[in-house]
N, C-alpha and C positions, 0 to 999 in steps of 0.2 A: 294674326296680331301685328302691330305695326312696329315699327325699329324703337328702339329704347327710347328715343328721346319724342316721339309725339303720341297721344292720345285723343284723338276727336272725341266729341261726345258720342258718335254712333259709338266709336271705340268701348267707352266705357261703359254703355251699356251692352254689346258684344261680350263684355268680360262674366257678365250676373251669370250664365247659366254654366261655362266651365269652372268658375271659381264657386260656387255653390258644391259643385259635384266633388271639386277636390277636400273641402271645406267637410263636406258628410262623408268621404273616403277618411279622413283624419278623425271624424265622430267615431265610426265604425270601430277605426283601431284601438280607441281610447275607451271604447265598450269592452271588445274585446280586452283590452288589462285589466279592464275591471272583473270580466268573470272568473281571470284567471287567476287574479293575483299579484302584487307587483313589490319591488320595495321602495320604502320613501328617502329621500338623504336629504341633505342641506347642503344650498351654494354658500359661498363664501357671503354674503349680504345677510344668510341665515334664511332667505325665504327655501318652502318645500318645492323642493322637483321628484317627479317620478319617473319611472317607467314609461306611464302612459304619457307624460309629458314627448317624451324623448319619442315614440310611435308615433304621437300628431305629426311630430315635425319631420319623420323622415317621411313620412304619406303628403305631407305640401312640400318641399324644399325642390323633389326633383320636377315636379310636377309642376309646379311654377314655372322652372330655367326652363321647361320643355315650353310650355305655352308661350313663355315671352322671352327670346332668349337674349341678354343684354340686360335686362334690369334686374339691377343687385337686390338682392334680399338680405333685408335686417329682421333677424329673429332671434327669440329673447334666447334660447338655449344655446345655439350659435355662437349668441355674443358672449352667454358665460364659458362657451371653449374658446373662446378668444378670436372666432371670425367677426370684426366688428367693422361692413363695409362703411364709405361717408357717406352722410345723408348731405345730398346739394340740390341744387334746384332738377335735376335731371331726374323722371320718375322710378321710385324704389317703393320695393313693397314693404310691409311691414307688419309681420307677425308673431302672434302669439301663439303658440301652437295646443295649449292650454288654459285657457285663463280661469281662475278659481279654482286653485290645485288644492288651495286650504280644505274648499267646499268639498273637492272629490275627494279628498282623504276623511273626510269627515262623515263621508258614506250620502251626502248631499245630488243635486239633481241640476244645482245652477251652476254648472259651468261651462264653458264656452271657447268655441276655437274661432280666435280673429285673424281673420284679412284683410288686411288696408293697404290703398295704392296712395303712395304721395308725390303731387307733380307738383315741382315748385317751390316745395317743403307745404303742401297746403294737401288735407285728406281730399280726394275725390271721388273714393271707389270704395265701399265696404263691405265685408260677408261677416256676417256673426251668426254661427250656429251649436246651438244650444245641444248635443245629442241627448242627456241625459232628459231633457225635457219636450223631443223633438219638436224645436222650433227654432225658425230659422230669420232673420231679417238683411236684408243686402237692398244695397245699389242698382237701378234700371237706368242709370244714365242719370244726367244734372238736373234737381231738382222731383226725382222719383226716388220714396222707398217704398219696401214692399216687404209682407210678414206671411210668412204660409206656418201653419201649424201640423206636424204628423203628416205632410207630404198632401194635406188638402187645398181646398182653392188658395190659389196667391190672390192676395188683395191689398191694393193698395196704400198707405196709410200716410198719415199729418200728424204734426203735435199740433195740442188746442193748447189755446192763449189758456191765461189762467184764470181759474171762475173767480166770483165776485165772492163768493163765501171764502176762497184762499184757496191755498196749494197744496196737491197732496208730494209729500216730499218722500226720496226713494235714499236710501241708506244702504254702506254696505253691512251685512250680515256680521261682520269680524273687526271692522273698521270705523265703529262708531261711537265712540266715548272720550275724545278730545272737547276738551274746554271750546273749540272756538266751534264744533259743531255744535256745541248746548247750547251757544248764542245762539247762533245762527237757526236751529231750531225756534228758540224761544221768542224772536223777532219776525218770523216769518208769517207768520198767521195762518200755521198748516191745519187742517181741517182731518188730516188723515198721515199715517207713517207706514212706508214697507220698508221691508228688511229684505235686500236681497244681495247675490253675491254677484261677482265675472260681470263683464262689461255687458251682459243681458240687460242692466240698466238702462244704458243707451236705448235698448229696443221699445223699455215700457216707459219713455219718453217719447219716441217717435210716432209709437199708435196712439198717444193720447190717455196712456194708464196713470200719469204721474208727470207732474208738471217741474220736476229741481231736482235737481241731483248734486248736491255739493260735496264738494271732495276735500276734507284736509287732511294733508299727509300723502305717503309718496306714492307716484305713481309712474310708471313708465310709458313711451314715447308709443309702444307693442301695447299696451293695456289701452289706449282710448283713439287710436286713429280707426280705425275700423269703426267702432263706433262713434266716432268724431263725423267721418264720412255719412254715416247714416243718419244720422241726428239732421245733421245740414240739409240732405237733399229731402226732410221730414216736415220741414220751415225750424227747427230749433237751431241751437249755436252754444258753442264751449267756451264759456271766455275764464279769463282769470280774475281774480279777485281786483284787479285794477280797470275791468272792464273791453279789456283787451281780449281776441278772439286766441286760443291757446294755440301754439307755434310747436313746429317740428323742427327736428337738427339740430337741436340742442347737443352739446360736445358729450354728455354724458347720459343724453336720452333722459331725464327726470323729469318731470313735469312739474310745475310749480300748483297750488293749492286753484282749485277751478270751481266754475259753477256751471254744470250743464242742464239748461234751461229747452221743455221743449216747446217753446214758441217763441220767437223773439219779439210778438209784440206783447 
């Protein structure tokens, strides 16, 4: 891998098949707490962490510093013990080591371990792997995503533009009962609604399952770069309610209210 501060695109697509493997070493573990058993607590914000949260993250953390040694990594458990490196323009990864802890506590099947590279404060590298539902979607370098399902053919994938009958819109499972998504629904002219959880969202935008994904309410900076990353090199795009494409390095990592769209035109 190359010094902290450059990544070619050969680079980044170099990165798909080790960060995939570290990406299913952190599924694995978080199977593993689930057969066994774990306890659940609360951070101080009041979202659930677990056990298995905390098993993702020590199966990526070292294994990351080993593969790229120099770029810092921000990850959400991390940052709630209070390692919280600066996101600057120099590339950091950025992980979730869990994402949809609600769902895995809830005896659920959508959740997801996120890796995201950001050079510049801009997503350019993503792995999001689903274990409970083995499937997996990541980065093959700029402008390539790719979906393998249960370890069968990798195949390529796009977002489609949105059909002429309307948009089918993707929601999350726990997150959907705000006034400004009832507009936003009720204006949209969706044809169809899924309900699902964890940033696997992103993925059934990228293949062309679901055309909107709007977001209001919080999110963090570990919750959508990974799949910010994939979405983009799928032809879609994350922008924010002001039409603005969503940004990284924010001083407290939040992301303001978004709409991820998988096609930009």
């Amino acid at each position: 891998m190359p010094p902290a501060q450059e990544f070619s695109d050969h680079d980044l697509g170099a990165l798909a098949a080790p960060i995939r493997s570290i990406a299913e070493s952190a599924g694995d573990a978080i199977l593993t707490v689930r057969r066994r058993g774990y306890d659940v607590t609360k951070k101080e914000d009041r979202s659930l962490v677990t056990d298995a949260d905390h098993a993702a993250e020590a199966a990526i953390l070292p294994a990351l510093a080993k593969l790229t040694p120099g770029v810092p990594i921000l990850s959400e458990e991390a940052v709630a013990a209070g390692d919280t490196p600066t996101v600057g323009d120099a590339p950091i990864w950025v992980v979730d080591p869990l994402d949809g802890t609600r769902e895995f506590v809830a005896g659920g099947t959508e959740y997801a371990v996120c890796i995201g590279l950001l050079v510049d404060r801009v997503p350019v590298f993503g792995v999001l792997h689903g274990p409970g539902m083995g499937l997996t979607y990541w980065t093959a370098g700029p402008g390539v995503a790719m979906r393998a399902k249960d370890h069968t053919v990798e195949q390529a994938i796009h977002g489609r533009p949105v059909p002429e009958a309307g948009p089918i819109v993707i929601t999350s499972r726990f997150h959907g009962k705000s006034g400004r998504l009832t507009a936003f629904l009720e204006s949209s002219g969706m044809t169809d609604r899924i309900f699902m959880s964890s940033a696997l969202k992103f993925g059934l935008l990228a293949e062309g399952s679901a055309d909107l994904y709007p977001r209001f309410g919080p999110t963090c900076e570990w919750d959508t770069a990974a799949g910010h990353a994939i979405l983009t090199a799928a032809g879609g795009c994350v922008e924010t309610l002001d039409g603005d494409e969503l940004g990284y390095g924010k001083p407290d990592f939040l992301n303001s209210d978004f709409i991820a769209r998988g096609s930009k035109a």
